[in-house]
C-alpha positions in Angstrom: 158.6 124.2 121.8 158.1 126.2 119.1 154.6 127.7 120.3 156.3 128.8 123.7 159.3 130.3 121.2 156.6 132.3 119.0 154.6 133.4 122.5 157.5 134.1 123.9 158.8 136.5 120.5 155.1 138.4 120.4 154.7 138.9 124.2 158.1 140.5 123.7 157.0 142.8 120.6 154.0 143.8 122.7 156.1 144.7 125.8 158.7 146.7 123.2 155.3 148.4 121.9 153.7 149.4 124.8 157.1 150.8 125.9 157.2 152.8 122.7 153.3 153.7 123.3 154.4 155.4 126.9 157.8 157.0 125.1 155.5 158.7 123.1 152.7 159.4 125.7 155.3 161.3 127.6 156.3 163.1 125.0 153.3 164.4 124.1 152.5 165.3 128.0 156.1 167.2 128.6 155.7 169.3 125.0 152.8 170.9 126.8 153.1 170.6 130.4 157.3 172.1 130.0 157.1 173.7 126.8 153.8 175.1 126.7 154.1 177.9 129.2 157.1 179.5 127.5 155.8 179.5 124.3 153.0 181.5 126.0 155.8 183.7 127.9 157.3 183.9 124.6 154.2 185.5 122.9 154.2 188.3 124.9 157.4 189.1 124.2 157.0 188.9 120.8 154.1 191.1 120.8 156.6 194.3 122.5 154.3 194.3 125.0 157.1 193.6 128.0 155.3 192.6 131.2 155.5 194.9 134.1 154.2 192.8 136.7 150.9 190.7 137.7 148.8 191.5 140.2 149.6 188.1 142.3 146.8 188.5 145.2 143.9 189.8 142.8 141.2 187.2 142.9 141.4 187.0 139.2 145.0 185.8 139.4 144.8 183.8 142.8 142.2 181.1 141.6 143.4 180.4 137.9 146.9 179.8 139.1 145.4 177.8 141.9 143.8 175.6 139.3 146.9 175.6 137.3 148.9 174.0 140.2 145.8 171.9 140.7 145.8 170.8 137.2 149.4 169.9 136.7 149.5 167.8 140.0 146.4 166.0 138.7 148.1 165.4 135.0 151.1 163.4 137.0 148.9 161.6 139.2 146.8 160.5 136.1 149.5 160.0 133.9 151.5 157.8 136.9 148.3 155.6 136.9 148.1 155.0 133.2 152.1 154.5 133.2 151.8 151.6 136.2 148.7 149.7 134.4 151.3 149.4 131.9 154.0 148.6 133.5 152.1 146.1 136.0 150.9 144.2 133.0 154.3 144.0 131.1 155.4 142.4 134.2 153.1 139.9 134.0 154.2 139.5 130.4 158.0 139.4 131.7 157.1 136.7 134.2 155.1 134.5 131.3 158.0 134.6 129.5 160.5 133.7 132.5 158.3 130.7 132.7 158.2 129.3 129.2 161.9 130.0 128.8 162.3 127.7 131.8 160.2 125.4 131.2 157.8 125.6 134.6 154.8 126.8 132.2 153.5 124.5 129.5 149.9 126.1 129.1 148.4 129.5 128.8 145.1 130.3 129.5 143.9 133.4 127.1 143.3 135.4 130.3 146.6 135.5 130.8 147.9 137.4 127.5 144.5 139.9 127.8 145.0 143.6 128.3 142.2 144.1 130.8 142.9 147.9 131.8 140.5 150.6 130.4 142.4 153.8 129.6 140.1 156.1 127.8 138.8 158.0 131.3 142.6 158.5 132.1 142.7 160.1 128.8 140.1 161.9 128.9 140.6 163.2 132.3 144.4 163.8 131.0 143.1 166.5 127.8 140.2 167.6 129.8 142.8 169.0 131.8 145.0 170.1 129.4 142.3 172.0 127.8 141.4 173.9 131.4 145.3 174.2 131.9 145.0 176.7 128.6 142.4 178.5 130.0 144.0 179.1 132.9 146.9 180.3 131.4 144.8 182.6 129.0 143.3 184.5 132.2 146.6 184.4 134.0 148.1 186.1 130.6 145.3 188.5 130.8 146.3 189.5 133.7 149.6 191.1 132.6 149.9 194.7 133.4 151.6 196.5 130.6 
């Protein structure tokens, strides 16, 4: 019993950490995704430069907000899949330990305590668009008639 009580303790630090692992994801995400394009608002306030207006149907200004909107549905739909890997695994986890705590489990096979998901192209994919999200938000700045 006291292998099940010191699986059971370390799958529950590892479910507590990857919470803490997707606190902090999301935190990182919202800075830019919310905070980001009022800093950027922000700067050309600062600057005395108050905006008049943007030309909303120029082609210049059409396709980079396009891509912005683009870009920000595709950061939710990447960071979703990254947060239900997680979650789908920490189930698993939950149930393992629902089992040793009742006693219907009294082996575990290493394949069951492996985290087999690969999250660097969700990262990846995540920055990648972050990075074009900037850019985007550079022309669209641009754009600003004085």
């Amino acid at each position: 019993m006291a292998q099940e009580d010191k699986l059971i303790d370390y799958l529950s630090k590892e479910i507590e950490t990857q919470t803490n692992n997707l606190m902090t994801f999301r935190a990182r995400i919202n800075l830019a995704v919310f905070v980001g394009p009022f800093v950027l608002m922000a700067s050309l306030v600062f600057r005395n430069d108050i905006p008049r207006g943007i030309h909303l149907w120029s082609i210049k200004t059409l396709i980079p907000a396009t891509v912005l909107g683009l870009i920000y549905l595709t950061l939710g739909w990447v960071c979703c899949s990254i947060e239900t890997q997680i979650w789908k695994k920490c189930n698993e986890w939950r149930q393992l330990i629902a089992d040793l705590s009742s006693g219907e489990t009294t082996s575990i096979a290493p394949a069951q305590l492996e985290f087999k998901h690969k999250l660097r192209l969700a990262y990846m994919i995540v920055y990648s668009a972050m990075i074009v999200a900037f850019v985007c938000v550079g022309i669209l700045i641009s754009q600003v008639q004085k």
